[in-house]
Structure formats: structure tokens, C-alpha cells
PAZAPA-4460 file (N, C-alpha, C; in steps of 0.05 Angstrom, whole numbers, plus 32768, in hexadecimal, padded with zeros to 4 digits):
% residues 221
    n_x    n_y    n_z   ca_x   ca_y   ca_z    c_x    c_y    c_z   seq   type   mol
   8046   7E64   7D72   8041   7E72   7D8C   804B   7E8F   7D88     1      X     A
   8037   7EA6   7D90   803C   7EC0   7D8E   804F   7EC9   7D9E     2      X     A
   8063   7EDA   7D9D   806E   7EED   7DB6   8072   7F03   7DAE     3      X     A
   8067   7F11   7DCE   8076   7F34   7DC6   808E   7F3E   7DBD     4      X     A
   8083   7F4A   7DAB   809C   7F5C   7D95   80AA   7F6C   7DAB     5      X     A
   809D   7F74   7DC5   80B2   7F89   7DD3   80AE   7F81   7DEB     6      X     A
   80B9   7F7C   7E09   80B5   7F74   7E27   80AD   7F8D   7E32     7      X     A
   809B   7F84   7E3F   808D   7F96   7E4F   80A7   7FA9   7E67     8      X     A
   80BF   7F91   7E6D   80C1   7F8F   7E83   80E2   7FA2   7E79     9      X     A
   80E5   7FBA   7E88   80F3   7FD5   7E87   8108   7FCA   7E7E    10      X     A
   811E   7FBA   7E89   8137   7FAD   7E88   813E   7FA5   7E71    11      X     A
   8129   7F94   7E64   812B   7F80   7E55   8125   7F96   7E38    12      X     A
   8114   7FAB   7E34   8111   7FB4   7E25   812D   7FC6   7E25    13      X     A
   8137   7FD1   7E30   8153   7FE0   7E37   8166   7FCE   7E23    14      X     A
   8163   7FB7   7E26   817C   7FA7   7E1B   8177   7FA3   7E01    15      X     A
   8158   7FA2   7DF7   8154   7F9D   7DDC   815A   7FAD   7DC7    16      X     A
   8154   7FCC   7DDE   8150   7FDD   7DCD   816F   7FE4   7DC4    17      X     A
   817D   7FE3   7DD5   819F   7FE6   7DD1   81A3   7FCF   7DBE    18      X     A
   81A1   7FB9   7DBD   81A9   7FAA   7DA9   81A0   7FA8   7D87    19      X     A
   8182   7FBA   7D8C   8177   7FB9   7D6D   818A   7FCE   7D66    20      X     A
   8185   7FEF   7D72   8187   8001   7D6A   81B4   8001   7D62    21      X     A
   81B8   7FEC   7D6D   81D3   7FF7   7D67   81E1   7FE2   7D4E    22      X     A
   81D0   7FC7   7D4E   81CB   7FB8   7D38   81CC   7FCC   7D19    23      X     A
   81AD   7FD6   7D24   81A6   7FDF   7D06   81B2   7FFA   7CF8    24      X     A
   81C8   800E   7D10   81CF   801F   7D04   81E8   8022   7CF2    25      X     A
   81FB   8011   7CF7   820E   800A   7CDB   8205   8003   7CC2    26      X     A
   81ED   7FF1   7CBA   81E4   7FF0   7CA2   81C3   7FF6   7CA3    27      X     A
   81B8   8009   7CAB   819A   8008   7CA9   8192   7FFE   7C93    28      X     A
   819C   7FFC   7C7A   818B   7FF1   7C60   8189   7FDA   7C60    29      X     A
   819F   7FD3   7C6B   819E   7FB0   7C76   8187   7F9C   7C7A    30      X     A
   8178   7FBA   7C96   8166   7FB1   7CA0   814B   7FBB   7C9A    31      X     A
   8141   7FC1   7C86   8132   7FD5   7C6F   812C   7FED   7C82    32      X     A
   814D   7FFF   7C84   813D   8019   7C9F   8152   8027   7C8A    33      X     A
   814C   8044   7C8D   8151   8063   7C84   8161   8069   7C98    34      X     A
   8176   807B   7C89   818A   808E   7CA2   816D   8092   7CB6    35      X     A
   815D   80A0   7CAD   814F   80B2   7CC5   8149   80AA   7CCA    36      X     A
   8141   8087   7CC6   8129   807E   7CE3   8142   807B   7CF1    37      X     A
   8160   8073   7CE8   8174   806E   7D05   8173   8088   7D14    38      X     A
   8175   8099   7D08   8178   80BB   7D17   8161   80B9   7D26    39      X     A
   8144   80B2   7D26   8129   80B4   7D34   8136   80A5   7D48    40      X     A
   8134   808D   7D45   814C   8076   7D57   8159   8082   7D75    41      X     A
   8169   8091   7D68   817E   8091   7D7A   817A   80A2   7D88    42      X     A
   8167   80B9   7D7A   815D   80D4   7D91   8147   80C6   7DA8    43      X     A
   813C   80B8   7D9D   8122   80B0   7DAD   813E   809E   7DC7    44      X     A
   814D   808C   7DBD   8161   807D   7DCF   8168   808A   7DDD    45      X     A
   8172   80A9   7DDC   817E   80BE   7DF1   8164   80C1   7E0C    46      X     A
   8157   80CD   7DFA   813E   80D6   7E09   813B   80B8   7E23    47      X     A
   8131   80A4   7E18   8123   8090   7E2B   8144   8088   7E3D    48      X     A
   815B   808A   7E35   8171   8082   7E43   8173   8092   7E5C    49      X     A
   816D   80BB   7E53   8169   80C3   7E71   8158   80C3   7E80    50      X     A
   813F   80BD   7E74   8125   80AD   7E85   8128   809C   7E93    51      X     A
   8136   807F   7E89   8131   8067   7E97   814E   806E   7EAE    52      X     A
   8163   8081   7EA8   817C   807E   7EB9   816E   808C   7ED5    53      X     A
   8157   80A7   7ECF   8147   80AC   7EEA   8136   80A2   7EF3    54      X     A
   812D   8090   7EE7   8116   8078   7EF8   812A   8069   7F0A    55      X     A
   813E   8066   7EFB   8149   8053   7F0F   8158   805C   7F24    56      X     A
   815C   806F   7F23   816B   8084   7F40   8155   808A   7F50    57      X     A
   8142   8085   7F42   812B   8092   7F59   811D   807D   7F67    58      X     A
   8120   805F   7F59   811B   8057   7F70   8126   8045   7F81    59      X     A
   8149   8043   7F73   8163   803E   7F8D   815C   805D   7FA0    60      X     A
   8154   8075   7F99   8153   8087   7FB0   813B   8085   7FC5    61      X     A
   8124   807A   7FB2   8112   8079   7FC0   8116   8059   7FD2    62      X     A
   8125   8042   7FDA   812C   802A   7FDE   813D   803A   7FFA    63      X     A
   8149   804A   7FF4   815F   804F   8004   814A   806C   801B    64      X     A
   813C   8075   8013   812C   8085   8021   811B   8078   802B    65      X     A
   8110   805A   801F   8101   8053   8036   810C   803F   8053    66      X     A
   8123   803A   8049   812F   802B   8058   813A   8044   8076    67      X     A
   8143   805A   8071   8146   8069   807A   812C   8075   808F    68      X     A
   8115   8073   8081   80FB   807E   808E   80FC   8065   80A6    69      X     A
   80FA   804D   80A5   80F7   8041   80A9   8105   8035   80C7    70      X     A
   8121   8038   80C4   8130   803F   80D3   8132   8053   80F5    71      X     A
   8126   8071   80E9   811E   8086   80ED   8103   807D   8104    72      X     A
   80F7   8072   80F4   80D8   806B   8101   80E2   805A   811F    73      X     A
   80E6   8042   811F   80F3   8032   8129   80F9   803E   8144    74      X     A
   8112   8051   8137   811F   8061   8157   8108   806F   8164    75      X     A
   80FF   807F   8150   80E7   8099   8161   80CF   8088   816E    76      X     A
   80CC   806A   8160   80B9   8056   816A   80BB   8058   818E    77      X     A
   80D1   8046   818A   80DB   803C   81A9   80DA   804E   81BD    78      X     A
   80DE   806B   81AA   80E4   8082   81BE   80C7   8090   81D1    79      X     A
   80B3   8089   81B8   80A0   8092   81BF   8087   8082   81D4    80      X     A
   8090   8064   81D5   8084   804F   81DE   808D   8052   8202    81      X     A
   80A6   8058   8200   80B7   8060   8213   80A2   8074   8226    82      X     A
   80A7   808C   821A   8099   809F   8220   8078   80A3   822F    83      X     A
   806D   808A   8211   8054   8085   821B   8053   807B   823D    84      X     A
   8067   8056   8240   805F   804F   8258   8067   8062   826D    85      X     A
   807B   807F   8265   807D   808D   827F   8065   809A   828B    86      X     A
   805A   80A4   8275   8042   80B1   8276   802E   80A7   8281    87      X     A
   8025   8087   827C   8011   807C   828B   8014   8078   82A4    88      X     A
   802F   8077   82AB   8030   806A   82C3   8039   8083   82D7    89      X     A
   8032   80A0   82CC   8035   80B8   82E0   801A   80B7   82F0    90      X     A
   801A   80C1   8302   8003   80C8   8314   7FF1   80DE   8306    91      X     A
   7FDD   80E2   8305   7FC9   80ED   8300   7FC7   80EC   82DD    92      X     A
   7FCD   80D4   82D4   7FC5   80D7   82B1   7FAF   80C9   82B5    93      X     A
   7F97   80DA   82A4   7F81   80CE   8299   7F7D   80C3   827D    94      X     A
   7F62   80B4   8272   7F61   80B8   8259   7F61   80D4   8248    95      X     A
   7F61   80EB   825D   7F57   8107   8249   7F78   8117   8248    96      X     A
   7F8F   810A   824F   7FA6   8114   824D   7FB1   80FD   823A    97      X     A
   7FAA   80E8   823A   7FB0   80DA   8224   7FA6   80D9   8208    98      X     A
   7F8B   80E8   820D   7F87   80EF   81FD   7F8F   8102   81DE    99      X     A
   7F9A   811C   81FC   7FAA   8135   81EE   7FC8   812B   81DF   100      X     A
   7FD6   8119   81E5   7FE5   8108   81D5   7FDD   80FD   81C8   101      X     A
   7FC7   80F0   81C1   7FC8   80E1   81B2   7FD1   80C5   81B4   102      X     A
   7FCB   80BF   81CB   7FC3   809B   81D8   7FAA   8091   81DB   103      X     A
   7FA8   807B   81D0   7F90   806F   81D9   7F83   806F   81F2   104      X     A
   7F6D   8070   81F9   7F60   8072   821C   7F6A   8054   8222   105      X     A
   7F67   8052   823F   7F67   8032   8246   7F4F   8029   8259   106      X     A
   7F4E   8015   824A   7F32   800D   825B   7F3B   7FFF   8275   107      X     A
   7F32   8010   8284   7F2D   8001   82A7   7F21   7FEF   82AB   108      X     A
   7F0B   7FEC   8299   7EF4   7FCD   82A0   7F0F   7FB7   828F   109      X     A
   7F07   7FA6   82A6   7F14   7F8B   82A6   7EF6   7F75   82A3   110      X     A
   7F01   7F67   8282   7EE9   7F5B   8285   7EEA   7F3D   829C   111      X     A
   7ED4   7F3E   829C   7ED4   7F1D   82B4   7EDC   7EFC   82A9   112      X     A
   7EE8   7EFA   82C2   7EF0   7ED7   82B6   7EDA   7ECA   82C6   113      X     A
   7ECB   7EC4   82AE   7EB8   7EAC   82C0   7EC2   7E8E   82C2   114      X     A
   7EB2   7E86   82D4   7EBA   7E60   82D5   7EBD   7E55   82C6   115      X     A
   7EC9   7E3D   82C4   7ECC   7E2C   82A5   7EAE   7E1D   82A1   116      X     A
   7E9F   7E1C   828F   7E8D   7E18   8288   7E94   7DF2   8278   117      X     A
   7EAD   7DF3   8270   7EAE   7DD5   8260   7EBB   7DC6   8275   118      X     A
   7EBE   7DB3   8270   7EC5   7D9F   827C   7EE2   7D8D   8267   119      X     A
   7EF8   7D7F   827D   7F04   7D76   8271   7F04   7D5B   8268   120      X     A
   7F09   7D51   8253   7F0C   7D3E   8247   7F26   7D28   8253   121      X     A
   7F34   7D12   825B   7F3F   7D01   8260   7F48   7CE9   8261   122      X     A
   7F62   7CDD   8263   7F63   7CC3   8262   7F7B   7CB7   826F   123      X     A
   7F7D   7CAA   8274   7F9A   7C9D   8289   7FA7   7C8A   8276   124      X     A
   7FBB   7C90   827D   7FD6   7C7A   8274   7FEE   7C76   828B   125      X     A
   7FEF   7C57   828D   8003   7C48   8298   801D   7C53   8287   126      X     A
   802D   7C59   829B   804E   7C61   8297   8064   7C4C   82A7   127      X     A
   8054   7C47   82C1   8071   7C32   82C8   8067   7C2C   82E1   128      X     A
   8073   7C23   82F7   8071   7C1A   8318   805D   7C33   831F   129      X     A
   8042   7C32   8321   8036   7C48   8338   8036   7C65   832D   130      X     A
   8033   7C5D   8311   802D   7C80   8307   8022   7C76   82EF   131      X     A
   800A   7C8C   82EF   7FF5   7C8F   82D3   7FFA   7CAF   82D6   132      X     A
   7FEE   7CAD   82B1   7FFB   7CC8   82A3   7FDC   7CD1   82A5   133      X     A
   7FD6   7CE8   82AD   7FB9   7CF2   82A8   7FB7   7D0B   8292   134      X     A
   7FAF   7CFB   8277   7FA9   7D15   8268   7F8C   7D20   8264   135      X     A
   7F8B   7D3A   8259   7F75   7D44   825C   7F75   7D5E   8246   136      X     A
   7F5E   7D60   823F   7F58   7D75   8228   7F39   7D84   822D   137      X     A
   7F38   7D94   8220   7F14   7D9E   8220   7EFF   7D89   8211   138      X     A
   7EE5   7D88   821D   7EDB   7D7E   8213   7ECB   7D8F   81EF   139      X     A
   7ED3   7DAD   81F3   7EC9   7DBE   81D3   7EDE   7DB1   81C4   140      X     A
   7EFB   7DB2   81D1   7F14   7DAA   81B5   7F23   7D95   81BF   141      X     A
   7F13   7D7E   81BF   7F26   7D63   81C6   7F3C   7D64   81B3   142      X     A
   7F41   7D6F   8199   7F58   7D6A   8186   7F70   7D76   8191   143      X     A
   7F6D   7D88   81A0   7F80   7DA5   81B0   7F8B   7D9B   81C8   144      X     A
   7FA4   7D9D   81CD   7FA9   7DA1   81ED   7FA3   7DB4   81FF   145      X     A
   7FA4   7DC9   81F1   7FA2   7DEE   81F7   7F83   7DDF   8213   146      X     A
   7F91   7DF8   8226   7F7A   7DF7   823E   7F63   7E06   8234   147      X     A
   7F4B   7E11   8235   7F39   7E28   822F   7F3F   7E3C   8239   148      X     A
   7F35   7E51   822C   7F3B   7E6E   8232   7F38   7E73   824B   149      X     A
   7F3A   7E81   8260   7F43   7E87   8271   7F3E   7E71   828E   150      X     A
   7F4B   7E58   8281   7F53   7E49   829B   7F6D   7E48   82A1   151      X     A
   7F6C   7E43   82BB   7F92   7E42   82BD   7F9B   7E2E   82BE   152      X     A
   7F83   7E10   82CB   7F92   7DFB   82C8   7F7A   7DE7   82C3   153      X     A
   7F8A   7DD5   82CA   7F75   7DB5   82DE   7F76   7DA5   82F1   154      X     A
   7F62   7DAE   8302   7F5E   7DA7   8319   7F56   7D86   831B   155      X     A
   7F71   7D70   8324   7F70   7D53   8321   7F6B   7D4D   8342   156      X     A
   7F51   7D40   8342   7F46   7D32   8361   7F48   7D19   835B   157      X     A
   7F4C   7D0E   8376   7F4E   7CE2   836F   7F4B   7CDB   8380   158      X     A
   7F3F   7CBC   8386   7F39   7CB5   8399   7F42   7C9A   8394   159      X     A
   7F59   7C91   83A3   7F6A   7C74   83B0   7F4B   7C58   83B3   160      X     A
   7F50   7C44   83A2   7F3D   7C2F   83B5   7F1A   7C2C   83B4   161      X     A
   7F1D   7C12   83A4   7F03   7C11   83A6   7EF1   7C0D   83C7   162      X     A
   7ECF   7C0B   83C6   7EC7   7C1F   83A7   7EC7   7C33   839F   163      X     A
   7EBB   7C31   8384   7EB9   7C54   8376   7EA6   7C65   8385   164      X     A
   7EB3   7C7A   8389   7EA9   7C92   83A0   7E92   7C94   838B   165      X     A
   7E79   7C9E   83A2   7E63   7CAC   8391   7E63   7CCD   8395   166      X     A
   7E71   7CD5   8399   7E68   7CF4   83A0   7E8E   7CF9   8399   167      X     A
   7E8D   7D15   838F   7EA3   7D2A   8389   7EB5   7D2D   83A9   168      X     A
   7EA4   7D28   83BB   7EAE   7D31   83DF   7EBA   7D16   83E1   169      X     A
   7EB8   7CFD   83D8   7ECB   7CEE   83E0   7EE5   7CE8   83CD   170      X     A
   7EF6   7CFD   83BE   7F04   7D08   83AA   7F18   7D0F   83BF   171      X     A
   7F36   7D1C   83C1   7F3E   7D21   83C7   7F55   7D32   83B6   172      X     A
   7F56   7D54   83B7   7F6B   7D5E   83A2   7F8A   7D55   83A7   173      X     A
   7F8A   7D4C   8388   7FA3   7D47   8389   7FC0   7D5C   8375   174      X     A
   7FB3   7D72   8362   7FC1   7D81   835F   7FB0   7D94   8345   175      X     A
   7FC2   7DAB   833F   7FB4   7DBC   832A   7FC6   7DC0   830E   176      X     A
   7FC4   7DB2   82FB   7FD6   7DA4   82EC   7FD2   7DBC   82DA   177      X     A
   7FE4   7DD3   82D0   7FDF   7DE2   82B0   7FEB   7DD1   82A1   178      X     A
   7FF5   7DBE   82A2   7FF3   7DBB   8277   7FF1   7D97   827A   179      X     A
   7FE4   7D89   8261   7FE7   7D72   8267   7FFD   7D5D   825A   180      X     A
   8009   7D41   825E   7FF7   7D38   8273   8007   7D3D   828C   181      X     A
   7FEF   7D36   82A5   8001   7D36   82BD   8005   7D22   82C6   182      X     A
   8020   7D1A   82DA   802B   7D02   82DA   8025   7D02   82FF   183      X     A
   800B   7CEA   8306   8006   7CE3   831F   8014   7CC5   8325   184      X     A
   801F   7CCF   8348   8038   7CB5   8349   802B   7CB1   8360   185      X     A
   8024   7C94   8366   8010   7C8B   837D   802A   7C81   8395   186      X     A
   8019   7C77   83A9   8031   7C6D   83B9   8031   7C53   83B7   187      X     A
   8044   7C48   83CA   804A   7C24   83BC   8038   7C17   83CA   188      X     A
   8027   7C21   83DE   800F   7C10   83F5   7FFA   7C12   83E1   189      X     A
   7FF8   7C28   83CD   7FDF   7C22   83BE   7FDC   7C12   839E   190      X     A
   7FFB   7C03   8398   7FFE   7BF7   837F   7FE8   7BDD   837F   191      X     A
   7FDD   7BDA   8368   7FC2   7BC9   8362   7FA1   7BDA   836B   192      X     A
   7FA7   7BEC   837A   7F8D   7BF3   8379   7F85   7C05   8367   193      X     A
   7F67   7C0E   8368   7F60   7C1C   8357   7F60   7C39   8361   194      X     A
   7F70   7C52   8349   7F6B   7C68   834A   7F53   7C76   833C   195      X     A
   7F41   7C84   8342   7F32   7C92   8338   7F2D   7CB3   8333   196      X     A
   7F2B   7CB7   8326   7F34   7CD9   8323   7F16   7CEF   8310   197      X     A
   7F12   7CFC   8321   7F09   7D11   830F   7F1A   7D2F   8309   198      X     A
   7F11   7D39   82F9   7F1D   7D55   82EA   7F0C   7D6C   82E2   199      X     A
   7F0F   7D7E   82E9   7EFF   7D9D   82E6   7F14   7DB1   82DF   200      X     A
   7F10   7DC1   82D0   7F22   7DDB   82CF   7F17   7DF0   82DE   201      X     A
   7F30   7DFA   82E9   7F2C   7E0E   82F6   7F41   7E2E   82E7   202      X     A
   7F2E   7E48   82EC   7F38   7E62   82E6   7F4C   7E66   82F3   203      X     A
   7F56   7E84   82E8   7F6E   7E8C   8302   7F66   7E9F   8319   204      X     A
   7F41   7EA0   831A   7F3F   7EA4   832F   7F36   7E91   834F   205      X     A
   7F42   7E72   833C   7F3E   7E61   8352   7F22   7E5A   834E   206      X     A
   7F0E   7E5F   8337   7EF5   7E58   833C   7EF2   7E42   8326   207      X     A
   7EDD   7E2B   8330   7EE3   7E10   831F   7ECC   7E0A   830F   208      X     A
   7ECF   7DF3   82F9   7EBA   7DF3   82E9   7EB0   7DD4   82F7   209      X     A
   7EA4   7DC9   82E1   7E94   7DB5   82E8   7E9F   7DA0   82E6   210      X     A
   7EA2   7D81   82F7   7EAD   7D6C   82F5   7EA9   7D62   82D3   211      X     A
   7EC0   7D55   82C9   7EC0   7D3C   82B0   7EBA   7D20   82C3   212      X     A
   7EB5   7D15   82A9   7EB0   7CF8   82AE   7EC8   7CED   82C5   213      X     A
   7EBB   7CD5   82D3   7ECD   7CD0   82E2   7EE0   7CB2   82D4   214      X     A
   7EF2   7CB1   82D4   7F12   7C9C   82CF   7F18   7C93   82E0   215      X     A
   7F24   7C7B   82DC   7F31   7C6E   82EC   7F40   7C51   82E0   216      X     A
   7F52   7C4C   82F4   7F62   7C39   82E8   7F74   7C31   8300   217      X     A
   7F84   7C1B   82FD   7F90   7C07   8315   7FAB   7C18   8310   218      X     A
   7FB8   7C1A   832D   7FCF   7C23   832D   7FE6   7C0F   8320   219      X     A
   7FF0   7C14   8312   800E   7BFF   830F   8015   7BF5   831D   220      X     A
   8025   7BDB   8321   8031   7BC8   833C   804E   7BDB   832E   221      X     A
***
């Protein structure tokens, strides 16, 4: 197996070169070398010694200057962010004075939150005396809990007692659940009957999407 006669790597050649060059200058014949290749030796050893001693100051200086920039930045950062929200929030700043600083414009259009377009996914679980757990997900990312982009929650309607209602109007809201699951606690007059429930998400401007499938299940005794 071959290896390099010299390391690439600055350190390592530093140490070699100190250990050949000081090796071979008590007996150079030793080592089939001439006074003067030790004399070539040792001049060339001067030379690269004040080379490599200013590489290396320069870049503990440059380590220490950037840490310093860096620092520097930081403070004048905060200072200037500072500055910025004063600025925005004076009376009569436009985009064309934010400009002259050198701020970004801000856009005034607010884009629109439309209705929820999906529908949620669901399922009930028995927990104990008169409470089922109602969970629920999107129907794009059943794998996800995450609600869809700009809903705020879920809107849970139910209806106590057979039979199964035919229409959404015989539903009755029972709350607007953000995260799932939500935990519905019946009363004790309605243990053994059947609960039924639909689910829609609704925005945060209160505007709703379209019913999921409808669920249901017997209250717990």
C-alpha cells in the first residue's frame, strides 16, 4: 500500500519537517546528504517558519475579527429593527419614505380566507360513564392532526336519540373544538341512547365548510 512521502495537511508537515531536518543535520552523510543540501535545509526552514508563524496569526486575527463583526452586527441589528417599528408606526409613513431608508414596502392587500373546502375525517371512542372522545382530522391528510390552513377549528353538532335525524337542522351545536380529540360528556337521562354527530370546519371568520360523514354511537351507562 502506497503513502504520501509528505501531508498535505500544514501541521503535520511542520512536524515532519522539524524532525527530518534536525535528524539529518548532525550526520548528513549518514543520510547520503552534503553539508549544503543541510544549509539549503535550513534556509528554506527559516523562510517557511515565518510564513507558516503569519498564516497562523492571521487567522486567530481573522477568528477574533469575525467574532467581533459579529457581535457589532447584533447590537446595531436590534438597534435598527427598533428604529424601523418606530418608523412604521409614525403617522404619515408611506411605502415612498420607506423606501428612502431602505425598508421594504408593505403590502396592504390582505389576502382572503376562504371557506374550508375539505371536510373532516372522524371517529368516536368510549372513555368511561357518558363520555365519547370525538377525534377528527382532514380528509387531504388523515395521517396529520394539524387542522388545514386557515381554519380555526371544528365545528361538533349532535343529535341525542333515535331516529337518525335526516337533515343538518335537526343537529344541534354543541361546541367549536381547535385541536383534537374533543371530550363530549352527555347527561345521565341520556346513558344507553344513541349520540349522533356531524363535523365541518370552520375559518376564523366564522364561515363554515361542508358537513363529514355522519357518526354515531351509544352513550356509555
Amino acid at each position: 500500500m502506497s503513502t504520501k512521502l509528505i501531508s498535505r495537511n500544514d501541521s503535520q508537515f511542520d512536524q515532519m519537517q522539524k524532525q527530518y531536518i534536525t535528524t539529518v543535520s548532525g550526520t548528513p552523510d549518514k543520510f547520503g546528504l552534503l553539508a549544503g543540501d543541510v544549509t539549503g535545509l535550513k534556509t528554506a526552514q527559516t523562510t517557511w517558519g515565518t510564513a507558516y508563524s503569519t498564516h497562523i496569526k492571521a487567522q486567530q486575527d481573522a477568528q477574533a475579527a469575525t467574532q467581533a463583526k459579529e457581535v457589532a452586527r447584533g447590537s446595531l441589528e436590534e438597534l435598527v429593527r427598533l428604529a424601523a417599528r418606530k418608523l412604521n408606526g409614525h403617522p404619515g409613513v408611506d411605502n415612498g419614505i420607506r423606501s428612502l431608508v431602505g425598508l421594504p414596502p408593505r403590502d396592504h392587500v390582505r389576502t382572503a380566507i376562504g371557506s374550508p373546502s375539505t371536510r373532516p375525517l372522524w371517529r368516536l371512542e368510549s372513555t368511561g360513564p357518558l363520555t365519547l372522545l370525538v377525534h377528527f382530522r382532514d380528509e387531504l391528510t388523515p395521517s396529520r392532526t394539524a387542522k388545514p390552513k386557515g381554519v380555526r377549528g371544528c365545528e361538533i353538532w349532535v343529535h341525542i336519540g333515535d331516529p337518525a335525524p335526516q337533515s343538518p337542522a335537526e343537529y344541534r351545536f354543541l361546541a367549536l373544538a381547535t385541536r383534537t380529540p374533543y371530550t363530549s360528556k352527555h347527561e345521565a337521562a341520556d346513558a344507553g341512547k344513541t349520540a349522533y354527530y356531524l363535523l365541518r370546519w370552520q375559518n376564523p371568520r366564522g364561515e363554515s365548510g361542508p358537513f363529514g360523514v355522519m357518526v354515531a354511537a351509544k352513550i356509555p351507562l
